[in-house]
PyMOL Python script that loads the backbone (N, CA, C, O; Angstrom):
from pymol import cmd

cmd.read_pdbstr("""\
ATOM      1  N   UNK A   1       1.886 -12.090   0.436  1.00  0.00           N
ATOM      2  CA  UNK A   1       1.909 -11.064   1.441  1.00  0.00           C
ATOM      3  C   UNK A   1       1.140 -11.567   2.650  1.00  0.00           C
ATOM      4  O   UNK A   1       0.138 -12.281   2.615  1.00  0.00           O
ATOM      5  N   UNK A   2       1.889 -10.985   3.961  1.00  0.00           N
ATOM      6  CA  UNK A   2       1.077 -11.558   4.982  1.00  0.00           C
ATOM      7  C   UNK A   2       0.241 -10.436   5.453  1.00  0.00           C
ATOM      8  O   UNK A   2       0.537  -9.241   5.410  1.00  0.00           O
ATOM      9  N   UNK A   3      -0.715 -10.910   5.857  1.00  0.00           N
ATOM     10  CA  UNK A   3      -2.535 -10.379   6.377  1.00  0.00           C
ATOM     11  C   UNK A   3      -2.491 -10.347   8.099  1.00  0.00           C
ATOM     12  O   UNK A   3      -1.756 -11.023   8.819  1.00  0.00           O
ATOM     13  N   UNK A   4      -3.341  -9.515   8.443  1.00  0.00           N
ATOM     14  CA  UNK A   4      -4.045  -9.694  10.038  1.00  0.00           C
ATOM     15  C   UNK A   4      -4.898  -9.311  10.058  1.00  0.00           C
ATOM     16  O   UNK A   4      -5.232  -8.145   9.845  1.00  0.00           O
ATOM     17  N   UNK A   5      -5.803 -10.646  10.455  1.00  0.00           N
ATOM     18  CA  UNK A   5      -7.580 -10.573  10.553  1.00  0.00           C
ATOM     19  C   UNK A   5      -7.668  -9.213  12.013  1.00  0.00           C
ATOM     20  O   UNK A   5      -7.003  -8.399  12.654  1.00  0.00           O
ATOM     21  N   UNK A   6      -8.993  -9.794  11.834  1.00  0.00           N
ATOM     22  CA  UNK A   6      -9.617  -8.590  12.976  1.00  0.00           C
ATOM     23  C   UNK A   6      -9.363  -8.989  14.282  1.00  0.00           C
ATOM     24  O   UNK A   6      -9.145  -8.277  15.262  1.00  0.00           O
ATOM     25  N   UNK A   7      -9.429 -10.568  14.170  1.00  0.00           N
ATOM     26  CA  UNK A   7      -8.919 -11.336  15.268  1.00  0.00           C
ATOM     27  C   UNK A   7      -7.478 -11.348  16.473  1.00  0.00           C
ATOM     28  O   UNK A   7      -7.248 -11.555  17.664  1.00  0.00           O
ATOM     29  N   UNK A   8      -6.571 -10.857  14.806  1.00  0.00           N
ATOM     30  CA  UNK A   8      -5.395 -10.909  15.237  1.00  0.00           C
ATOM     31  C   UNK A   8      -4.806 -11.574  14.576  1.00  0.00           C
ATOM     32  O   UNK A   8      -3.838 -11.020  14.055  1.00  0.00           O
ATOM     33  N   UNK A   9      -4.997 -12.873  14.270  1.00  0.00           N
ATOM     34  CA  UNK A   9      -3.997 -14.152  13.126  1.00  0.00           C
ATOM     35  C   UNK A   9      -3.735 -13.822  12.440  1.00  0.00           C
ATOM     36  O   UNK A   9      -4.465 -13.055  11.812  1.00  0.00           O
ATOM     37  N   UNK A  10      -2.556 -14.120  12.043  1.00  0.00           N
ATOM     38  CA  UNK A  10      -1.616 -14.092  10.522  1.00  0.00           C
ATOM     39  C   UNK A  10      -1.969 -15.060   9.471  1.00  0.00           C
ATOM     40  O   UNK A  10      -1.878 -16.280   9.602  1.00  0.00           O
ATOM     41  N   UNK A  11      -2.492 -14.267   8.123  1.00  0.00           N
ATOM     42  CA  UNK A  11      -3.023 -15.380   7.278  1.00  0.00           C
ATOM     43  C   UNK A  11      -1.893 -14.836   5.707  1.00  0.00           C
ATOM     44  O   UNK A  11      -1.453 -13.714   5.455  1.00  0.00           O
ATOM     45  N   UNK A  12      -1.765 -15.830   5.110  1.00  0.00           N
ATOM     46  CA  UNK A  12      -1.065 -16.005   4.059  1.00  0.00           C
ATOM     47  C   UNK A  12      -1.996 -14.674   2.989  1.00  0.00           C
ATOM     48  O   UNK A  12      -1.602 -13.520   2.817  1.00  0.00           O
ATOM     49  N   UNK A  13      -3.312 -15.315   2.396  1.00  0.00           N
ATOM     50  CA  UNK A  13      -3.560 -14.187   1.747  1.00  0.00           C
ATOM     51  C   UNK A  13      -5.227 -13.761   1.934  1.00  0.00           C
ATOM     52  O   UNK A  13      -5.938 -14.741   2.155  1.00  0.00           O
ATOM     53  N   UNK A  14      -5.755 -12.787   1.890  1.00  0.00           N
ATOM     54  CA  UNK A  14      -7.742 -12.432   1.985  1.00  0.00           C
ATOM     55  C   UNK A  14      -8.066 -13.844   1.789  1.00  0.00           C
ATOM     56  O   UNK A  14      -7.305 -14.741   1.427  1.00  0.00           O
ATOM     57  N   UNK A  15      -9.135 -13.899   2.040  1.00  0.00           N
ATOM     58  CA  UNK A  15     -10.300 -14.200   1.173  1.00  0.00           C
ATOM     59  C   UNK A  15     -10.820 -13.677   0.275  1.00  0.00           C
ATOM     60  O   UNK A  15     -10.566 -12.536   0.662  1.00  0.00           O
ATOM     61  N   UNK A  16     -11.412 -13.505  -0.731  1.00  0.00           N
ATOM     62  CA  UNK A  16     -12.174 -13.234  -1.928  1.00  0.00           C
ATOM     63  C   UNK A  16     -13.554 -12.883  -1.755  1.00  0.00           C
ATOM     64  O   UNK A  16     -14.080 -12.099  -2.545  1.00  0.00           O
ATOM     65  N   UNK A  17     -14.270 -13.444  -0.686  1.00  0.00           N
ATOM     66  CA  UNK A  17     -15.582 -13.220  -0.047  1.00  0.00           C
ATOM     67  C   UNK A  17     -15.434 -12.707   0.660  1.00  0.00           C
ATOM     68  O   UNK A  17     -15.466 -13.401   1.676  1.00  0.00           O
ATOM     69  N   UNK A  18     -15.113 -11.011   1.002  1.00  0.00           N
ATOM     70  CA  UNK A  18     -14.987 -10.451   2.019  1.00  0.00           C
ATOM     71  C   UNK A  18     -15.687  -8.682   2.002  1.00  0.00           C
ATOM     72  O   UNK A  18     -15.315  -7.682   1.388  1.00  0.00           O
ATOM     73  N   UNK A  19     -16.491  -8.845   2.688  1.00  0.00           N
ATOM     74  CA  UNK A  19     -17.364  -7.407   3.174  1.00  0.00           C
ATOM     75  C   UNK A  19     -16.191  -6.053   2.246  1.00  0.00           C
ATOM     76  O   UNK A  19     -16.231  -6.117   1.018  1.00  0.00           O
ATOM     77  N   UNK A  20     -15.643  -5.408   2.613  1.00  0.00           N
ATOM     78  CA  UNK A  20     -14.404  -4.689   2.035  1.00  0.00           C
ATOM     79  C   UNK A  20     -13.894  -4.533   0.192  1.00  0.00           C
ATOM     80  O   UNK A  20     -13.282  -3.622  -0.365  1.00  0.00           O
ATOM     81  N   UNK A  21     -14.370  -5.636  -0.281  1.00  0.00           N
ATOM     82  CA  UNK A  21     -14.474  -5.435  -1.600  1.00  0.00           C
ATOM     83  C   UNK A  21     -15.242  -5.125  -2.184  1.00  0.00           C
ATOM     84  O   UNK A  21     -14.842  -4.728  -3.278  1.00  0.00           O
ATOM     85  N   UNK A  22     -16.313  -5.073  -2.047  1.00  0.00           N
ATOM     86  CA  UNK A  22     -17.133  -4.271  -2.672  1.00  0.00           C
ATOM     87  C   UNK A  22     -16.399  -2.503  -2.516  1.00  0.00           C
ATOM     88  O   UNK A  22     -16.279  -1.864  -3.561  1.00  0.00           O
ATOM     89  N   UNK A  23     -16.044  -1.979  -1.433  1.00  0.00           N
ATOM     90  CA  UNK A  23     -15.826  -0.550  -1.634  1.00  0.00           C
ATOM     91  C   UNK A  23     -14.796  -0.335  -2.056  1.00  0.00           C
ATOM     92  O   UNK A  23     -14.571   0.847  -2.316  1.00  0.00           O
ATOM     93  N   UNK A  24     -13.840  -1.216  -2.289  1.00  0.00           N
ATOM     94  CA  UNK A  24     -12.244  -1.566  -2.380  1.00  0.00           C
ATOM     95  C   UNK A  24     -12.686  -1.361  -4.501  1.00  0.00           C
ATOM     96  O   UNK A  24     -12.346  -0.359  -5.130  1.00  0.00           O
ATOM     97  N   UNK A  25     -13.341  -2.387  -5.046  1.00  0.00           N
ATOM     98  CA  UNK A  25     -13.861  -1.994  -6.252  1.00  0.00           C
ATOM     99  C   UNK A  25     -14.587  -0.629  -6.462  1.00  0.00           C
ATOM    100  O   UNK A  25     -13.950   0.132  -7.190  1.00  0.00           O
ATOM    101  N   UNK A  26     -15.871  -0.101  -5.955  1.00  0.00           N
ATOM    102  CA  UNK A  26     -16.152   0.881  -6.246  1.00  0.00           C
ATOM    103  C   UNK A  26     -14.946   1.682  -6.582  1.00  0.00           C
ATOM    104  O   UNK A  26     -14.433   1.849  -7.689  1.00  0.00           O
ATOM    105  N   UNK A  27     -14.488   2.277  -5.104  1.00  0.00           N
ATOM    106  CA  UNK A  27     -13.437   3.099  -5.334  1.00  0.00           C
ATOM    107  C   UNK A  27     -11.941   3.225  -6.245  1.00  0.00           C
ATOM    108  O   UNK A  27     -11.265   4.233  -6.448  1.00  0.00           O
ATOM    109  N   UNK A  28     -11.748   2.034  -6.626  1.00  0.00           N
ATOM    110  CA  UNK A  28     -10.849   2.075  -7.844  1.00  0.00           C
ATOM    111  C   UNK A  28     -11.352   2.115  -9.213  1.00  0.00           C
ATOM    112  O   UNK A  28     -10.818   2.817 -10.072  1.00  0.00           O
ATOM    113  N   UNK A  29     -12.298   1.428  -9.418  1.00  0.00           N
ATOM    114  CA  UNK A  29     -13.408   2.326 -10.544  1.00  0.00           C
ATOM    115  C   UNK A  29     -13.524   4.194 -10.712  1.00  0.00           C
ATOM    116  O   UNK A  29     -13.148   4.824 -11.700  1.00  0.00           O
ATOM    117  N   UNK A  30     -14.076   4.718  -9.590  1.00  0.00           N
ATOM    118  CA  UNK A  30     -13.800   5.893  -9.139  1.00  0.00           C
ATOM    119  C   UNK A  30     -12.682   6.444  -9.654  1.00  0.00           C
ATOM    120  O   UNK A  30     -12.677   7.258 -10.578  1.00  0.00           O
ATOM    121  N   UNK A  31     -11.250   5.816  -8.800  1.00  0.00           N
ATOM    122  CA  UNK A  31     -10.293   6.892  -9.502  1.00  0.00           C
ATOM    123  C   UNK A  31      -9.890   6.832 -10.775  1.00  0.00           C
ATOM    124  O   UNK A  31      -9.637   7.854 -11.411  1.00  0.00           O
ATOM    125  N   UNK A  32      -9.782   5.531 -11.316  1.00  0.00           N
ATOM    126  CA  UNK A  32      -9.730   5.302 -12.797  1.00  0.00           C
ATOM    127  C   UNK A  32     -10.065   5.882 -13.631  1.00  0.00           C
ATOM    128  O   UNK A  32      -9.396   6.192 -14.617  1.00  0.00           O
ATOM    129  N   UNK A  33     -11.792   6.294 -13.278  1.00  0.00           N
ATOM    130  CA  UNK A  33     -12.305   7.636 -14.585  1.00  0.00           C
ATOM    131  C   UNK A  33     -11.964   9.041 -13.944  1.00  0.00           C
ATOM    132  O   UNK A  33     -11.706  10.001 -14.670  1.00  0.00           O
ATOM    133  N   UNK A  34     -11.968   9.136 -12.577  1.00  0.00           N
ATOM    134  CA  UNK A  34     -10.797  10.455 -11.906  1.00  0.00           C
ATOM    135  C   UNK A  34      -9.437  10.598 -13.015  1.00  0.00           C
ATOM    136  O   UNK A  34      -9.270  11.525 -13.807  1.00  0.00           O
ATOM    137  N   UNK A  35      -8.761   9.700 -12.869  1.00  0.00           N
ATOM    138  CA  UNK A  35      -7.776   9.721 -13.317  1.00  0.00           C
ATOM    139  C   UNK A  35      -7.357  10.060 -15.156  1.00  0.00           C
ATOM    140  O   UNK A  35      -6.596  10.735 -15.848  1.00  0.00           O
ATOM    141  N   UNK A  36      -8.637   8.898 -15.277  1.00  0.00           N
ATOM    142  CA  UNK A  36      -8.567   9.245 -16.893  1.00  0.00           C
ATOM    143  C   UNK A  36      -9.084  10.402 -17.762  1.00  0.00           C
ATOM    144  O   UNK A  36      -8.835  10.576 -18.955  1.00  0.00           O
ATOM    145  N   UNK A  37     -10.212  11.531 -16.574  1.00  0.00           N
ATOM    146  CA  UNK A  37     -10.218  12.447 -17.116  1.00  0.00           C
ATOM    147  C   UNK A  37      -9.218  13.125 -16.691  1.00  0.00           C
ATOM    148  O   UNK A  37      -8.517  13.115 -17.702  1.00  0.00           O
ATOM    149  N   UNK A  38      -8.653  13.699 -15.933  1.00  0.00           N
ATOM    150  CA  UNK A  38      -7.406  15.028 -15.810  1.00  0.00           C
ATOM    151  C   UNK A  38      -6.606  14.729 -16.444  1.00  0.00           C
ATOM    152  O   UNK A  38      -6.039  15.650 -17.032  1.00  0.00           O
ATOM    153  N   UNK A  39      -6.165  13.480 -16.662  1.00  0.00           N
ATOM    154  CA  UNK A  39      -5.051  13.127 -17.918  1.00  0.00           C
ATOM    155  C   UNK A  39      -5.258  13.846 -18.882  1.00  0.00           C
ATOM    156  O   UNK A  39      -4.410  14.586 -19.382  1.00  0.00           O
ATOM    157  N   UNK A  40      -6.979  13.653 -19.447  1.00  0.00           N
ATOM    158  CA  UNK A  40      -7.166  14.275 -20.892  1.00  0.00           C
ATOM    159  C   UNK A  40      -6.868  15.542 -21.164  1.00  0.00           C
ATOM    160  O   UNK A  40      -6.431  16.119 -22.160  1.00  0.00           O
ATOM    161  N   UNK A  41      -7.443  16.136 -19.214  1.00  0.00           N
ATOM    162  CA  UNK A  41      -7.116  17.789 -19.251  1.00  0.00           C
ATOM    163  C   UNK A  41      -5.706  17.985 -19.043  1.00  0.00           C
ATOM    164  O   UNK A  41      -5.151  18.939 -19.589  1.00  0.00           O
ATOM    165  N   UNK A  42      -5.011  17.118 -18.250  1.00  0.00           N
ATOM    166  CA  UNK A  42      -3.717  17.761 -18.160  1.00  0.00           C
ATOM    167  C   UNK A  42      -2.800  16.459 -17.697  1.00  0.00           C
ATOM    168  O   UNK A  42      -2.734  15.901 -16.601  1.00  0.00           O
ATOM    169  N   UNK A  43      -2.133  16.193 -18.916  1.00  0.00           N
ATOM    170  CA  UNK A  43      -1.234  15.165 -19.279  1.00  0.00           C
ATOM    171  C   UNK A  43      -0.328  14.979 -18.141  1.00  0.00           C
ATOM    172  O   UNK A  43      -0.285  13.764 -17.947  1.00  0.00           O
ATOM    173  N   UNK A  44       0.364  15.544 -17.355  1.00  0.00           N
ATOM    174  CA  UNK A  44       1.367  16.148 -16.382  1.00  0.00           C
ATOM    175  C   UNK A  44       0.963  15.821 -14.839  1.00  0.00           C
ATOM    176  O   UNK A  44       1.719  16.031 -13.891  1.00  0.00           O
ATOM    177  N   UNK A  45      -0.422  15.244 -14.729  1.00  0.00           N
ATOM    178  CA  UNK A  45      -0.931  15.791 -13.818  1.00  0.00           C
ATOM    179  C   UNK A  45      -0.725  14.528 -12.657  1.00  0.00           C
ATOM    180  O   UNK A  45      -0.752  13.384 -13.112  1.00  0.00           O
ATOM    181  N   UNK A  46      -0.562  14.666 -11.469  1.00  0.00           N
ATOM    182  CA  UNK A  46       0.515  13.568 -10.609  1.00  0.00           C
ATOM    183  C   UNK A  46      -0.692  13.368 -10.211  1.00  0.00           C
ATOM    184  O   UNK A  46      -1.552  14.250 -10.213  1.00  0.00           O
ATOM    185  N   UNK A  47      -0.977  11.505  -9.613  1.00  0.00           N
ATOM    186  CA  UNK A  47      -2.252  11.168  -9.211  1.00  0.00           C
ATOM    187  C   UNK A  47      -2.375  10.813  -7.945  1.00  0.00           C
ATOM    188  O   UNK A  47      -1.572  10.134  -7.304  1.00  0.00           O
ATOM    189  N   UNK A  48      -3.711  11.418  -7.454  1.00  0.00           N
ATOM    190  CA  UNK A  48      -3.922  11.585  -6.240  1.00  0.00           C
ATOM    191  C   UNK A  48      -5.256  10.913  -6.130  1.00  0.00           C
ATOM    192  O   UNK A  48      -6.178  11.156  -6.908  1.00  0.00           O
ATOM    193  N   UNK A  49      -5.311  10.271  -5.384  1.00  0.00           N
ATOM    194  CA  UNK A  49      -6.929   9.087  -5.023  1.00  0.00           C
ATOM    195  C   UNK A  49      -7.480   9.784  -4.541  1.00  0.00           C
ATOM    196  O   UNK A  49      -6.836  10.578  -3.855  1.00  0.00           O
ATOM    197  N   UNK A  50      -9.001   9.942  -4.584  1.00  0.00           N
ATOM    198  CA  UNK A  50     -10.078  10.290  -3.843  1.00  0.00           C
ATOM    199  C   UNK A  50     -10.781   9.589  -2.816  1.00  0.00           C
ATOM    200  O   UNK A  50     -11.705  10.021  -2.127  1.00  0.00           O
ATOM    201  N   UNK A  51     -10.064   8.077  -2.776  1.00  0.00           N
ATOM    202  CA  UNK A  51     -10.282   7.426  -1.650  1.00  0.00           C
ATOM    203  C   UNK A  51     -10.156   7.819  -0.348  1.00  0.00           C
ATOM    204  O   UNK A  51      -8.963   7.773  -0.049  1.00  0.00           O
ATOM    205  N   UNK A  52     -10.827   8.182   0.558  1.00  0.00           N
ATOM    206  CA  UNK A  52     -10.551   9.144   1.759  1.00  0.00           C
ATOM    207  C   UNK A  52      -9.848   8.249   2.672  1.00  0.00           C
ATOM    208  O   UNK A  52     -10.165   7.065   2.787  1.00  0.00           O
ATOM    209  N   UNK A  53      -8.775   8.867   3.407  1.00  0.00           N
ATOM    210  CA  UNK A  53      -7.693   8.495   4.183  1.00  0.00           C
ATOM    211  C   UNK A  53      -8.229   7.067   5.093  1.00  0.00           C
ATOM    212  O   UNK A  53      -9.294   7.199   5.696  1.00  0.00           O
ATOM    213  N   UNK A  54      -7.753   6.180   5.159  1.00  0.00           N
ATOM    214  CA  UNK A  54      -7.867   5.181   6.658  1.00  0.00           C
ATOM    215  C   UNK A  54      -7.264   5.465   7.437  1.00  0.00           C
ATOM    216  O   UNK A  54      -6.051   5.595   7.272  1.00  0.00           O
ATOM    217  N   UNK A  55      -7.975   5.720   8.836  1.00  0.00           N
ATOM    218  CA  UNK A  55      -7.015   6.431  10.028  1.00  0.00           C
ATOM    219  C   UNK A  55      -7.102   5.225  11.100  1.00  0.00           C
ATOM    220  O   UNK A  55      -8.099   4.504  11.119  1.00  0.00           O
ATOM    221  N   UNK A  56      -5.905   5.011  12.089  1.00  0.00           N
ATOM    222  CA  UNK A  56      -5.895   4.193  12.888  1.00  0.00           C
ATOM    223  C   UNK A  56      -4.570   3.409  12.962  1.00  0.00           C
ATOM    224  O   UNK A  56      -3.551   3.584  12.293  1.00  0.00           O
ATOM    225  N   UNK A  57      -4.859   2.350  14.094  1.00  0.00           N
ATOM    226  CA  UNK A  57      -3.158   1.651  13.758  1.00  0.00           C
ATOM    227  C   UNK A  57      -3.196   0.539  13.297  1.00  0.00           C
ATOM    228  O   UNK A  57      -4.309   0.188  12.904  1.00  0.00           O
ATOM    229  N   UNK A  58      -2.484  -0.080  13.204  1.00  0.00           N
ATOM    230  CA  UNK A  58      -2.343  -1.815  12.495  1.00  0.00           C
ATOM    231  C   UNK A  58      -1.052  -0.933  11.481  1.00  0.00           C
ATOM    232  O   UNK A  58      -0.651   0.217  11.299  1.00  0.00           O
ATOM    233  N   UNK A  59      -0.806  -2.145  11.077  1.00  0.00           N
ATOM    234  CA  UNK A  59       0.300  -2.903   9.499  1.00  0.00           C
ATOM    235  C   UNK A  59       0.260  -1.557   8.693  1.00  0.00           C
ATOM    236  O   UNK A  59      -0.739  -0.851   8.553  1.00  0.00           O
ATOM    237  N   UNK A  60       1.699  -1.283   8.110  1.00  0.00           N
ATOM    238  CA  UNK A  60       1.406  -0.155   6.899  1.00  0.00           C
ATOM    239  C   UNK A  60       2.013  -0.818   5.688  1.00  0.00           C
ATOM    240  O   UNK A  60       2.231  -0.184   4.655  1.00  0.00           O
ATOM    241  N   UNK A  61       2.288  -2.124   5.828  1.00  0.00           N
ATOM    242  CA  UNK A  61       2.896  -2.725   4.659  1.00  0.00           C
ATOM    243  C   UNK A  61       4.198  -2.216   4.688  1.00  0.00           C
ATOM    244  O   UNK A  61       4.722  -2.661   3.666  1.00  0.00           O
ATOM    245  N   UNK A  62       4.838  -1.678   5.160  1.00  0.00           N
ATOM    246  CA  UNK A  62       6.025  -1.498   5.149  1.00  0.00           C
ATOM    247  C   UNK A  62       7.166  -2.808   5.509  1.00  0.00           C
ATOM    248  O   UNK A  62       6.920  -3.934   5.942  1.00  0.00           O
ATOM    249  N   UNK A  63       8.122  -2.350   5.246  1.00  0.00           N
ATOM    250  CA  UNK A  63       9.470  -2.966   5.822  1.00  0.00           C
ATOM    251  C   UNK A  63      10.066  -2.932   7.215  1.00  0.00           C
ATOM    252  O   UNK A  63      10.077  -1.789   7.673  1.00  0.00           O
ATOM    253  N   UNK A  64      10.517  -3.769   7.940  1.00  0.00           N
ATOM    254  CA  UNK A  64      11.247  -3.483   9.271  1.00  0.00           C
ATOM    255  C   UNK A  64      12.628  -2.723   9.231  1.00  0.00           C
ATOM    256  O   UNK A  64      13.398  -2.916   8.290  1.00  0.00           O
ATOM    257  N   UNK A  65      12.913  -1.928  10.177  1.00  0.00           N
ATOM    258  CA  UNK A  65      14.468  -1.396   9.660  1.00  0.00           C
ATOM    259  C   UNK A  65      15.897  -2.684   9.633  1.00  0.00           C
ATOM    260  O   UNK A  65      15.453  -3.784   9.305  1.00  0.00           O
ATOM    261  N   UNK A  66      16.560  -2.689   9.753  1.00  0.00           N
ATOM    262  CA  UNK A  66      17.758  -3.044   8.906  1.00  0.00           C
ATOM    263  C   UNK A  66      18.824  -3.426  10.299  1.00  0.00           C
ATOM    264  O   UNK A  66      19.752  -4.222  10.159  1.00  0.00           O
ATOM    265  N   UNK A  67      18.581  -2.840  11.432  1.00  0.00           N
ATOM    266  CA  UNK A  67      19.492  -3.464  12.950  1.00  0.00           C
ATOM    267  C   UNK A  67      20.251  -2.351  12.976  1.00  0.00           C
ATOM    268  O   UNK A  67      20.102  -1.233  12.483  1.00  0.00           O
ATOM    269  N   UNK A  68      21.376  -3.018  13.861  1.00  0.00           N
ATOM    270  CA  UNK A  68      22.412  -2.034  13.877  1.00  0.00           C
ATOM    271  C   UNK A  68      23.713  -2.716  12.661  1.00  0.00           C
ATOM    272  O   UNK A  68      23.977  -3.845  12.249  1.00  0.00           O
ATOM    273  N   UNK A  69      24.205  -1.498  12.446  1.00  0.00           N
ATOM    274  CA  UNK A  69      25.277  -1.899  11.497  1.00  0.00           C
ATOM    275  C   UNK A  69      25.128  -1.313  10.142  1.00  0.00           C
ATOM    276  O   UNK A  69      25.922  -1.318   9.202  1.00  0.00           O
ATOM    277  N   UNK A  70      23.591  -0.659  10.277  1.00  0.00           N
ATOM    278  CA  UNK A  70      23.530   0.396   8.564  1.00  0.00           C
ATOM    279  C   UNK A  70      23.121  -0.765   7.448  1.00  0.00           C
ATOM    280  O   UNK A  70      22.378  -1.719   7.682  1.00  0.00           O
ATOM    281  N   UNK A  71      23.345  -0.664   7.009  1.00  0.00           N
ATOM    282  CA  UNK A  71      23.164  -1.511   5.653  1.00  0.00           C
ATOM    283  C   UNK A  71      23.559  -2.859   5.598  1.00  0.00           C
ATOM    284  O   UNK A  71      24.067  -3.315   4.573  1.00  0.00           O
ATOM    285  N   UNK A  72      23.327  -3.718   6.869  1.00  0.00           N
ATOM    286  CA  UNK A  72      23.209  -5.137   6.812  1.00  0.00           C
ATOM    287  C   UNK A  72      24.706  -5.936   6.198  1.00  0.00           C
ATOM    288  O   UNK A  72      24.694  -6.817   5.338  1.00  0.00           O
ATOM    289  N   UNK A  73      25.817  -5.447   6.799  1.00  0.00           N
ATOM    290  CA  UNK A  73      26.563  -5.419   6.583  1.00  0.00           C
ATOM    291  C   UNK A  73      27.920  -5.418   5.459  1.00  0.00           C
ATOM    292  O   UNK A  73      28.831  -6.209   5.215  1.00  0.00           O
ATOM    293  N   UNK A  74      27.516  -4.136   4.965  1.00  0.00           N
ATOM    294  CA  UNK A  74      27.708  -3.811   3.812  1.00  0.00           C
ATOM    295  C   UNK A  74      28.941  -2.627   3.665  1.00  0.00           C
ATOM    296  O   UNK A  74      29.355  -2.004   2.687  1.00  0.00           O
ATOM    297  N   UNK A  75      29.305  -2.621   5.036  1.00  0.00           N
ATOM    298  CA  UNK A  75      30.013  -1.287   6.149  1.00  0.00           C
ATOM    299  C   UNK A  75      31.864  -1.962   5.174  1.00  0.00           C
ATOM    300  O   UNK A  75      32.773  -1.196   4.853  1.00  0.00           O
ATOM    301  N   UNK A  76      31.869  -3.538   4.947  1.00  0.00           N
ATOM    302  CA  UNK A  76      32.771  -4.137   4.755  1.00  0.00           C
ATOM    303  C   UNK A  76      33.204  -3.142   3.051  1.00  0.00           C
ATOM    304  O   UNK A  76      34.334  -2.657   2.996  1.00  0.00           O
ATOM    305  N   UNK A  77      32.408  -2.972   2.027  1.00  0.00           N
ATOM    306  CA  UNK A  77      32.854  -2.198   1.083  1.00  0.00           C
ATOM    307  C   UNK A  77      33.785  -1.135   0.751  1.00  0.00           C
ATOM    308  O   UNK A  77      34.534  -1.027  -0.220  1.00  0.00           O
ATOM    309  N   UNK A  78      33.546  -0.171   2.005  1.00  0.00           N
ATOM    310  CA  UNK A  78      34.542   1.188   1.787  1.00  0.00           C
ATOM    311  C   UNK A  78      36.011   1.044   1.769  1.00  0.00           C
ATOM    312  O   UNK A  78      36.800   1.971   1.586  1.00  0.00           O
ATOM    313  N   UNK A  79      36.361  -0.380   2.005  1.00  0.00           N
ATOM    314  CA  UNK A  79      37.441  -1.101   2.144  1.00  0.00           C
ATOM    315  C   UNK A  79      38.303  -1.179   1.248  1.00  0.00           C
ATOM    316  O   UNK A  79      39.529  -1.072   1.209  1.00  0.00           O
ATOM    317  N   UNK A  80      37.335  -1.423   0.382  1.00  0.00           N
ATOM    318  CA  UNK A  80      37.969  -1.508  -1.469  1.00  0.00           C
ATOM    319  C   UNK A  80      38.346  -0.379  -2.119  1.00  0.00           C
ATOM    320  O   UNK A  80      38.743  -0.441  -3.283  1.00  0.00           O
TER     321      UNK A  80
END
""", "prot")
cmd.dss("prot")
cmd.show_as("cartoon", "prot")
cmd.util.cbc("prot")
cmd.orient("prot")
C-alpha cells in the first residue's frame, strides 16, 4: 500500500519506528476487550470502535472512480 509522509512523498510502506504506534496499539487493545465484552453480553452486536474520529483531509484509502464508460468497458456484454 502506498503512504504520504507529512512531507508529502510517496513511500511504499511506514516505518515501524514511528510516534503513531504507540496510540495505534493502545487503541486496538482497547477495542478488542470493548469488543470482547458486548459479544459476551450480546452476541449480535455490530462493532463500533471507540477510537475517536480523525478529522481533516489527506488519502481515505479508497479507490479512484472507473472514467467514463461505467464499468471499464464492460458496456460490450449486454450484447450477448
Amino acid at each position: 500500500m502506498v503512504y504520504l509522509n507529512a512531507d508529502g512523498t510517496v513511500v511504499e510502506k511506514r516505518t515501524l519506528f514511528r510516534l503513531s504506534l504507540i496510540p495505534d496499539i493502545l487503541w486496538g487493545v482497547i477495542d478488542f476487550v470493548y469488543l470482547f465484552f458486548q459479544t459476551m453480553v450480546n452476541p449480535h452486536v455490530e462493532h463500533t470502535s471507540l477510537r475517536p474520529k480523525k478529522r481533516g483531509g489527506g488519502a481515505t484509502g479508497r479507490g479512484g472512480g472507473g472514467g467514463p464508460g461505467g464499468m471499464g468497458g464492460m458496456g460490450g456484454m449486454q450484447e450477448l
